[in-house]
C-alpha positions in Angstrom: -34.9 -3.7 -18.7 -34.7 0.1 -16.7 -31.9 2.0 -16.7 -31.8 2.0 -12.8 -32.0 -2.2 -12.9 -29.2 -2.5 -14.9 -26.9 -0.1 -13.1 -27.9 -2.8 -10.4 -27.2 -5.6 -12.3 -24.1 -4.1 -12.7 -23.1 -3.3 -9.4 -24.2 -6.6 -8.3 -21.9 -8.4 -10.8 -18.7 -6.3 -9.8 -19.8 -7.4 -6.2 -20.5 -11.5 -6.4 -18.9 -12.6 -9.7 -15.2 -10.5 -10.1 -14.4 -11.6 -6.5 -15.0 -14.8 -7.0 -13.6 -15.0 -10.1 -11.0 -13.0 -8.7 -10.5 -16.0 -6.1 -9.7 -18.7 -8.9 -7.0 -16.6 -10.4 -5.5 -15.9 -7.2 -5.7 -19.8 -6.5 -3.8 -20.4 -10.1 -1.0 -18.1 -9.9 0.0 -19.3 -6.2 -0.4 -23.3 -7.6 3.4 -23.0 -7.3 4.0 -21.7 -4.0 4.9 -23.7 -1.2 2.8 -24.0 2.3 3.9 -22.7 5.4 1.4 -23.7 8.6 3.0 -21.0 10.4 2.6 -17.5 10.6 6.0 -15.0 10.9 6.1 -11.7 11.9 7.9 -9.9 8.7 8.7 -5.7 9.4 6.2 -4.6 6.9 2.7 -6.1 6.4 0.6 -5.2 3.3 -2.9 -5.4 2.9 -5.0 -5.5 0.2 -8.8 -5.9 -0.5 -9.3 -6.1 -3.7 -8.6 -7.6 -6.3 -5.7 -10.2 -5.0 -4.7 -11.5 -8.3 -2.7 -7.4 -7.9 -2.0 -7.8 -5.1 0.2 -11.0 -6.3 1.6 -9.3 -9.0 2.7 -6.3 -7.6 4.4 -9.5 -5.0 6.0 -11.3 -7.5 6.8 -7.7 -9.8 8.8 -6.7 -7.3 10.3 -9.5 -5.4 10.0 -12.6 -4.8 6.7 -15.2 -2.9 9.0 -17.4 -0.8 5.6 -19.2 0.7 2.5 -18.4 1.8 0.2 -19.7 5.0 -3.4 -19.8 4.4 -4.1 -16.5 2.5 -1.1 -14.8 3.8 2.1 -14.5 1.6 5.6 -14.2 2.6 7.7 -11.9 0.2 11.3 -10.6 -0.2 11.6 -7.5 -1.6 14.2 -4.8 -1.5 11.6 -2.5 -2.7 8.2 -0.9 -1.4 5.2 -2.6 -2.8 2.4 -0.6 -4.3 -0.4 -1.7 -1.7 -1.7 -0.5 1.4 0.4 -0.9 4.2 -1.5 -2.4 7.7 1.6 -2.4 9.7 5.5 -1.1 9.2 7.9 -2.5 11.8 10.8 -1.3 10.0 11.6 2.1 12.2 11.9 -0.6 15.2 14.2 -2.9 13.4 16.3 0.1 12.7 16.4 1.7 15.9 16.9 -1.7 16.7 20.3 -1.8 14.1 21.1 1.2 15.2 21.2 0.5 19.3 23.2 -2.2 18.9 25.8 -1.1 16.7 26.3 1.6 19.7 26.6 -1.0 22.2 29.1 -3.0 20.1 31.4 0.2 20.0 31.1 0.5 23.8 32.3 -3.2 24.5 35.3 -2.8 22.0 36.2 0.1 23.4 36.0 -1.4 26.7 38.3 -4.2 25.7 40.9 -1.9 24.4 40.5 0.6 27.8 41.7 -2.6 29.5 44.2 -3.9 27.0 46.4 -6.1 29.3 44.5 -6.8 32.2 41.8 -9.4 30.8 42.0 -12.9 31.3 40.5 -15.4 29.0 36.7 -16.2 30.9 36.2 -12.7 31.1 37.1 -11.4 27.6 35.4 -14.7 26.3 32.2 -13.1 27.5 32.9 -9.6 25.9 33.6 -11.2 22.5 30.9 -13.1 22.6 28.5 -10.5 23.4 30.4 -9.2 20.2 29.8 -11.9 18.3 26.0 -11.8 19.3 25.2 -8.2 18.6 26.7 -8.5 14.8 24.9 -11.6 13.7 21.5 -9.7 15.6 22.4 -6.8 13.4 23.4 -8.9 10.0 19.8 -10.6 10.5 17.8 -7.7 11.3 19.4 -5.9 8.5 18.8 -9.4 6.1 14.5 -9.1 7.6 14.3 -5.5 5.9 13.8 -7.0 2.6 10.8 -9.3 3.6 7.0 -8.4 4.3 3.8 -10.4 4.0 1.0 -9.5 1.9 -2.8 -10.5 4.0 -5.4 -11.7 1.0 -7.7 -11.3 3.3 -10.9 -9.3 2.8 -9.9 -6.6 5.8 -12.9 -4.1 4.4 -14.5 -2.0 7.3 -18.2 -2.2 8.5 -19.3 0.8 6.5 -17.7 -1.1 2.6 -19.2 -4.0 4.2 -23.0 -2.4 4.4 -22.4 -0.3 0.9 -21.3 -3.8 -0.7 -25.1 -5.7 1.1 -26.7 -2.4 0.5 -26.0 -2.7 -3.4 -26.7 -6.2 -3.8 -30.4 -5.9 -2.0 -30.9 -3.3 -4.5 -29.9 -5.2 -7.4 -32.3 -8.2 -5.6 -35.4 -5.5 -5.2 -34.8 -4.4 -9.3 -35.0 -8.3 -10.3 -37.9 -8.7 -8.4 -39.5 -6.2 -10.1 -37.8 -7.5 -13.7 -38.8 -10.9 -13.2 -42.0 -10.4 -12.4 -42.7 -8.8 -15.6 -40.8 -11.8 -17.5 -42.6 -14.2 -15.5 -45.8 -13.6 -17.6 -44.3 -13.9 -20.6 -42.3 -17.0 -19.9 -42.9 -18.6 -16.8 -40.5 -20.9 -17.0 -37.1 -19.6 -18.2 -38.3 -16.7 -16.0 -38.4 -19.3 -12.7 -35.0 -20.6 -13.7 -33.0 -17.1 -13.9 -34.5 -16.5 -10.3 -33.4 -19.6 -9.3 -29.7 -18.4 -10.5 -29.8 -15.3 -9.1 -31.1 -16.3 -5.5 -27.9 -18.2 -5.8 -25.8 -15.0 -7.3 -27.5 -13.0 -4.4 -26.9 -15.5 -1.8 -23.2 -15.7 -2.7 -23.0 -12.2 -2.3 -24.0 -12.3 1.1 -21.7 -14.6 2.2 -18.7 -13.3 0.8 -19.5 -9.7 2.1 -20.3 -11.2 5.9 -18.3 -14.0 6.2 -15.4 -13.5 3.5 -16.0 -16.9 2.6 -13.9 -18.2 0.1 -11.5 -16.3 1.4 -11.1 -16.3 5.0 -9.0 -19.7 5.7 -11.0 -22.4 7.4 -8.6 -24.7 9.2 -10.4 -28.0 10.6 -9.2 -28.6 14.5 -7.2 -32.1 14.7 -9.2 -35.0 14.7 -10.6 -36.5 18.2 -9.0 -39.4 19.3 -6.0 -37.9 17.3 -3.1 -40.3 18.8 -4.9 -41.2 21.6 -3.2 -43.2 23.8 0.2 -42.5 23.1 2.6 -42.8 25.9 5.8 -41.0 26.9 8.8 -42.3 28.4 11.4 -41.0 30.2 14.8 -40.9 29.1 17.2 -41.2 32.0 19.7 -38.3 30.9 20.3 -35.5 32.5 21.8 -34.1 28.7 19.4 -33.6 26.1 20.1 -34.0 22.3 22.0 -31.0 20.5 19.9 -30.5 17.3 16.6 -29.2 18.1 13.9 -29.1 15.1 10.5 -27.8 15.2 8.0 -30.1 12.6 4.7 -28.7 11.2 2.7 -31.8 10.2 -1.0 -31.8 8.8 -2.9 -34.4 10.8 -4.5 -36.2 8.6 -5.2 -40.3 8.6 -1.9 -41.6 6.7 -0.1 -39.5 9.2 -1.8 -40.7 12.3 -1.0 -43.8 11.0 2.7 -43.5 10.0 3.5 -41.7 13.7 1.7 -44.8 15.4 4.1 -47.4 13.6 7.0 -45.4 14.4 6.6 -44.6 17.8 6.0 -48.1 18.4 10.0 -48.3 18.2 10.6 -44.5 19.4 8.0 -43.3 21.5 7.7 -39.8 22.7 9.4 -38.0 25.9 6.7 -35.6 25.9 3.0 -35.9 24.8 0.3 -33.3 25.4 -3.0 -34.9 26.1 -2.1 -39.0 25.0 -5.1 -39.6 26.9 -7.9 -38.0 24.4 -5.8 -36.1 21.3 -2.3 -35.2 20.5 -1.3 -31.8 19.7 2.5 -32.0 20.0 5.2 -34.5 20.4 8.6 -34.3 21.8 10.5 -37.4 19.8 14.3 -38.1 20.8 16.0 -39.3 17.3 19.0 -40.9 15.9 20.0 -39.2 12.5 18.8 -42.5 10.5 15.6 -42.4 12.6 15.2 -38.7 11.8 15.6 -39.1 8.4 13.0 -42.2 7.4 10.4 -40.8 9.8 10.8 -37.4 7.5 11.2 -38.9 4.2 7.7 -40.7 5.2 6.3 -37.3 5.8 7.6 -35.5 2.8 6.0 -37.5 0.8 2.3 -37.5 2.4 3.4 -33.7 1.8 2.3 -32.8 5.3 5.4 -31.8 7.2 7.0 -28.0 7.5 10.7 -27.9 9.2 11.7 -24.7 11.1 14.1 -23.4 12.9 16.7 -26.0 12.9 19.7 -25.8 15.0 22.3 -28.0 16.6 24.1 -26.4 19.6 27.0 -28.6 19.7 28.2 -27.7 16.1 26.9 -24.1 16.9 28.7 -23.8 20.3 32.2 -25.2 17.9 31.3 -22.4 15.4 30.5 -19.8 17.9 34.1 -20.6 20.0 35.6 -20.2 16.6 34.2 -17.1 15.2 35.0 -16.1 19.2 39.0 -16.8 18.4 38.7 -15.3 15.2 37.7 -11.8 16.6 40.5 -12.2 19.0 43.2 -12.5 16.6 41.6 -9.5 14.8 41.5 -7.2 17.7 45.4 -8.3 18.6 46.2 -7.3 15.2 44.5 -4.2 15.4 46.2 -3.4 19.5 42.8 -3.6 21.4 44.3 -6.7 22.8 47.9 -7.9 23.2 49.8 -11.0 23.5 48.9 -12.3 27.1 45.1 -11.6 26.8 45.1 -13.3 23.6 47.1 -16.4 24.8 44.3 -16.1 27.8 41.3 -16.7 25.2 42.8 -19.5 23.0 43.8 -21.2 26.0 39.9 -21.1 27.4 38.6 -21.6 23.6 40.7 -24.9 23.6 39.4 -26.1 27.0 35.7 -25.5 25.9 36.3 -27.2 22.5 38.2 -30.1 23.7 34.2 -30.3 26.4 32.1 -29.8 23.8 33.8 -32.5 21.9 33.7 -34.9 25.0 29.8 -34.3 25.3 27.7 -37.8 24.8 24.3 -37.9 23.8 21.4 -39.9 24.1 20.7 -39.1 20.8 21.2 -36.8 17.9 17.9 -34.9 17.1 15.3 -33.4 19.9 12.0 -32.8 17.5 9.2 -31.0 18.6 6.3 -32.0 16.6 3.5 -29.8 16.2 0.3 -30.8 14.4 -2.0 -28.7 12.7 -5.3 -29.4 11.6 -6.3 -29.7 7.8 
């Protein structure tokens, strides 16, 4: 074989085999790692080219894979990774930190400038702006340590020509190598062409379309729920714990959703008519829990940002009177004001207490394709 057809070889090799092989390592050392359908914005994002199974190293070396959607992984790490970075939102977040740590010193100086004169509505608000800005700053400081790492192939047009450019080359030399072989042995010689249209054919795939590694998700099926119908619930107060589900709509869970909202239907539907895409399910904790435990263990649902605003608006009027009594022991209140705020705290407990609700959980279901 020539000198210049196996450089070719070569090159070709590095360009269709290592990637893929590449691809099943990368697919091994994330077995593990849990599946997110969602994307988050983190303040830095890392992107890397080549080879990923580094780029999952350096990930787990220094920090820690928390989940990953598609090809994209989410990491916390106190430290830099060593990969190229696409986009840094951290001077934001800590201009960010920054601005409001300045406007939290102007309200509590405010209060104390008016030590005396506040009653409790009005330095209810204050506090809880207070309140707000630190737990704004506490989480913006906490999103420092996480970044996403893209395993995307995010090459520019002029790698993407060299890499085609290399691999017709190495096509042209085995044209010309086979062709000598084929004389000889016609057909081993048929065979290894056979292979290497396939080699070369690979190539140009993953070069133009980054298949495998550009996620493919399927739409949701037609007819997906079709048919469903919302009610209305006549309540004018909506339940406190809001949810947002994830769920891969697939078959079983077409299925499972259809038996259970035979008992619960849906407030809100889009499109019952022809497909569902989401679902706005009113819930009892009991109801909550089997429809979930059904879903868990299809392994198709994803919970996010979970909150109940009764038991939050109790914490909140408590971390409120806890400041209060902080600031009258440090003189930037005094007695009166502070009598003022528990008496308004105690009113607002004793409603939120009071409050009846149609039911306990307000889910918004969101269904992704496969």
């Amino acid at each position: 074989m020539r000198k210049k057809s196996k450089v070719a070889f070569a090159l070709a090799f590095l360009l269709v085999v290592l990637p893929f092989l590449d691809y099943g390592i990368a697919q091994f050392l994330l077995r593990d790692v849990p599946d997110a359908p969602v994307l988050v914005v983190t303040p830095v994002t890392y992107g890397i080219y080549f080879p990923k199974t580094y780029a999952i190293i350096e990930a787990e070396r220094n920090g820690e894979i928390l989940w990953k959607a598609s090809y994209t992984l989410h990491v916390r790490t106190e430290g830099n990774l060593s990969l190229p970075v696409v986009y840094d939102h951290r001077p934001k977040i800590q201009e960010l930190i920054h601005n409001r740590s300045m406007e939290m010193e102007r309200i509590l100086e405010e209060i104390k400038e008016n030590k005396g004169n506040w009653n409790g509505s009005e330095l209810y608000l204050k506090l809880s702006n207070v309140i707000w800005l630190n737990e704004s700053i506490a989480e913006s400081r906490e999103g420092l340590n996480e970044a996403t790492v893209e395993l995307f192939p995010v090459a520019g047009q002029g790698w993407t020509l060299l890499q085609a450019l290399v691999i017709t080359l190495a096509g042209i030399a085995f044209a010309f190598e086979i062709k000598d072989f084929a004389d000889r042995k016609p057909t081993t010689a048929f065979v290894v062409a056979v292979i290497f249209a396939f080699l070369l054919f690979a190539g140009y795939t993953f070069v133009f379309t980054g298949y495998p590694f550009h996620a493919r998700h399927s739409s949701i099926p037609d007819g997906f729920l079709a048919g469903v119908q919302p009610v209305e619930r006549n309540s004018t107060v909506s339940p406190p714990c809001l949810e947002d589900w994830y769920v891969g709509a697939t078959p079983e869970v077409e299925k499972t959703f259809l038996e259970h909202l035979r008992d619960n239907p849906p407030v809100r539907a889009e499109d019952p008519e022809y497909y569902v895409h989401d679902l706005e399910l009113w819930l009892n904790e009991s109801e909550r829990d089997a429809l979930f435990s059904e879903l868990e263990s299809l392994g198709v649902v994803w919970v996010r940002d979970r909150e109940c605003q009764d038991q939050e608006r109790l914490r909140h009027l408590d971390e409120v009177e806890k400041l209060g009594l902080e600031l009258l022991d440090r003189g930037y209140i005094d007695e009166r004001d502070f009598h003022d705020l528990e008496a308004f705290i105690d009113a607002e407990r004793k409603r939120v207490m009071e409050m009846k609700f149609p039911a306990r959980y307000r889910i918004w279901v969101h269904f992704t394709g496969s």
